[in-house]
C-alpha distance (Angstrom), angle and dihedral (degrees) to the residues before:
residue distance angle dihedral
X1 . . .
X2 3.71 . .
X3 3.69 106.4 .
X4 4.11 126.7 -123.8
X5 4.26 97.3 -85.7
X6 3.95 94.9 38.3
X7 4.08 82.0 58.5
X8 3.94 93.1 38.7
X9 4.45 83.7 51.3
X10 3.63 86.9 52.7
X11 3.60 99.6 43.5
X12 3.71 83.5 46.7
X13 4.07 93.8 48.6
X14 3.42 91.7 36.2
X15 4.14 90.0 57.4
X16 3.71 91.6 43.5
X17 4.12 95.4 53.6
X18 4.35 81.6 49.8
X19 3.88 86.0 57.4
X20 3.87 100.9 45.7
X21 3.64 88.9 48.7
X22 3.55 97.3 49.3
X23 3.43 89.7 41.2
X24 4.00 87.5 56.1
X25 4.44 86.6 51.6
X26 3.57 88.4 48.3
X27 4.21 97.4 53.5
X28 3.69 83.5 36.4
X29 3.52 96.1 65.3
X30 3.69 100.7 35.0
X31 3.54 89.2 55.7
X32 4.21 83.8 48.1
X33 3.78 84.5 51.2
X34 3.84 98.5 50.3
X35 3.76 87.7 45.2
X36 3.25 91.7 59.4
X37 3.95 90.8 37.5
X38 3.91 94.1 57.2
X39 4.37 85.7 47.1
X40 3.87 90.3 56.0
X41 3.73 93.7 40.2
X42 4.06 91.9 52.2
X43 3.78 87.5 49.7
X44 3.63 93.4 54.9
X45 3.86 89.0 49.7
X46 3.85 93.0 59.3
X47 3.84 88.3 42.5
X48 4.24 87.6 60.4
X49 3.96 95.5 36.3
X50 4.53 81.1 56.2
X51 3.82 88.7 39.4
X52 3.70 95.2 41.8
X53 3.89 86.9 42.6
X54 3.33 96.9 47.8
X55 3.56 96.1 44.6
X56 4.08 91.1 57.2
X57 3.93 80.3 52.1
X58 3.41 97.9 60.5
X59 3.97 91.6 46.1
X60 3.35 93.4 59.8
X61 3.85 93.1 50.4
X62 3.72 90.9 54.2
X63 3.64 89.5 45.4
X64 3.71 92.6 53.6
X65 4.20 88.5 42.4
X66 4.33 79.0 53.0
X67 3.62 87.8 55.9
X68 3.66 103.5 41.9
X69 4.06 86.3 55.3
X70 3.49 104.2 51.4
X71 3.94 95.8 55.5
């Protein structure tokens, strides 16, 4: 029979393997998370750069409409 410390150094290991291995879960889905984080964030950069571009494509229509009227 394994005396009182030997089960105490097991408890002890045994509580210390449960930590790394959460540990390992809990980088493993942060780094899921920022994955998916930097995806989102790209799309929303192409969304501006259209928005942006089509924004500048409308000024220069109503420019041009400007310029059409005052002649």
């Amino acid at each position: 029979m394994a005396s009182l410390t030997t089960r105490y150094k097991l408890v002890d290991l045994d509580s210390i393997l449960e930590a790394i291995i959460l540990m390992i879960l809990l980088l493993m889905s942060q780094n899921k998370q920022s994955y998916k984080d930097n995806v989102r964030d790209e799309a929303d950069l192409q969304a501006d750069l259209k928005s942006a571009e089509l924004a500048e494509e409308i000024l220069k229509e109503i420019k041009e409409i400007k310029r059409k009227i005052k002649k």
